[in-house]
C-alpha positions as CSV (number, residue, x, y, z in Angstrom):
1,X,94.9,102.8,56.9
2,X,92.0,104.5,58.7
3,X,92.7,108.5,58.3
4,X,91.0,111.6,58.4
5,X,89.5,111.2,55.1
6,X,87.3,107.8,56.0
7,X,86.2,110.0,59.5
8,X,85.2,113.4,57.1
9,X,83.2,111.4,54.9
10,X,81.6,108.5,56.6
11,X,77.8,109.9,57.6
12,X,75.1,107.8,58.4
13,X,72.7,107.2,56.1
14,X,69.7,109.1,55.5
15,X,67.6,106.0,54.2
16,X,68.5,102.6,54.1
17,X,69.5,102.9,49.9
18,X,72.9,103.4,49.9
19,X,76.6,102.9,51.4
20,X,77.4,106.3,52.8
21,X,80.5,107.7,51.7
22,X,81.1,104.9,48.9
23,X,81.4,107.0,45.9
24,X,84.5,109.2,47.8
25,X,86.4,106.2,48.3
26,X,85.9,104.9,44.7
27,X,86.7,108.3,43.3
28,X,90.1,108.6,45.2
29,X,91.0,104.8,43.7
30,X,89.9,102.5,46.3
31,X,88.9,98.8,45.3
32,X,85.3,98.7,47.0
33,X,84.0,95.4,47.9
34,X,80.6,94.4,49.6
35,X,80.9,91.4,52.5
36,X,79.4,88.4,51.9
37,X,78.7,87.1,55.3
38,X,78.6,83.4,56.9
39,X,75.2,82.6,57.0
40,X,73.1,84.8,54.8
41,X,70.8,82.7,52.8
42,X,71.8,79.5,53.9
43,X,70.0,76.7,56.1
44,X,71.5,76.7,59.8
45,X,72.0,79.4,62.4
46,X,73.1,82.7,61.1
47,X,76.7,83.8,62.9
48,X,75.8,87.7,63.3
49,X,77.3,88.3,66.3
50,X,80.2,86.2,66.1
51,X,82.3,88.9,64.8
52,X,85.6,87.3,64.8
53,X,83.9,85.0,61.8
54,X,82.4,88.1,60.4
55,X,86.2,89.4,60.4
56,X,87.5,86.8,59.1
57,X,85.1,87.0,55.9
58,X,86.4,90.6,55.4
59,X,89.9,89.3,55.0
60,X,89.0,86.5,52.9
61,X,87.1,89.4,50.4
62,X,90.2,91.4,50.2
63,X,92.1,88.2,49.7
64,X,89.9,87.5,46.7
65,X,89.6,91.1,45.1
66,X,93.9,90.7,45.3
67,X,93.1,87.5,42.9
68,X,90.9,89.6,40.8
69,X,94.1,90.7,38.4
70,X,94.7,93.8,37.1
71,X,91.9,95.8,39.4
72,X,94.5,98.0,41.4
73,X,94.0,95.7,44.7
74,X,97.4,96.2,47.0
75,X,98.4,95.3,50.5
76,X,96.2,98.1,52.8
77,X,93.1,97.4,53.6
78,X,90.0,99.9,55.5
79,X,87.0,98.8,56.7
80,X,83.4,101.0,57.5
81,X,80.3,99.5,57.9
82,X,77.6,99.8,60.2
83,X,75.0,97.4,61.9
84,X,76.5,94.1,61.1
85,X,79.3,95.3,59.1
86,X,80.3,97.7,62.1
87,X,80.6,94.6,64.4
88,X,82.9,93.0,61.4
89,X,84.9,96.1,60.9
90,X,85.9,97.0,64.3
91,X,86.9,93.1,64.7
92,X,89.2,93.2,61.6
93,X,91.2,95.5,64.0
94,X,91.1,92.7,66.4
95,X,92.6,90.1,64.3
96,X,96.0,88.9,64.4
97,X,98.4,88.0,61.8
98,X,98.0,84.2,61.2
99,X,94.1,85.4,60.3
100,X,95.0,88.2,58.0
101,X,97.8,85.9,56.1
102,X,97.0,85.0,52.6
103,X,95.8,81.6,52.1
């Protein structure tokens, strides 16, 4: 699903405040949802650069937001991020289809 509209409006960021580019996607109807990686903020050994995990999460997100109801969650899925959630993104590309089936 990545087009030219992800590539025209995905900067990087001036500060640290803010997802760049997130208020385009929501205003053009995307379901926007926020990564909550393996790890963060619980005892044990962080999996940052273990980015097949950190795709897996992603999928399991958009798995959830589908659950959600009546939020306007469908079948194509993007995925931007940068630092850690550039790792996670490029991975999702990586996956194969027995990870991205629904559970």
């Amino acid at each position: 699903m990545l087009d030219g509209r992800f590539v025209d409006r995905v900067q990087p960021p001036k500060d640290s405040s803010g997802v760049p580019g997130l208020q385009g996607f929501i205003d053009d109807g995307y379901v926007v949802c926020a990564t909550d990686y393996q790890g963060l903020g619980s005892p044990g050994q962080h999996r940052y650069i273990v980015t097949r995990t950190q795709a897996r999460d992603a999928v399991y997100l958009v798995h959830a937001a589908r659950m959600l109801g009546d939020r306007g969650a469908g079948n194509r899925v993007g995925s931007v991020g940068w630092s850690q959630g550039g790792g996670a993104s490029a991975a999702v590309a990586e996956l194969d289809s027995e990870d991205c089936r629904d559970p």
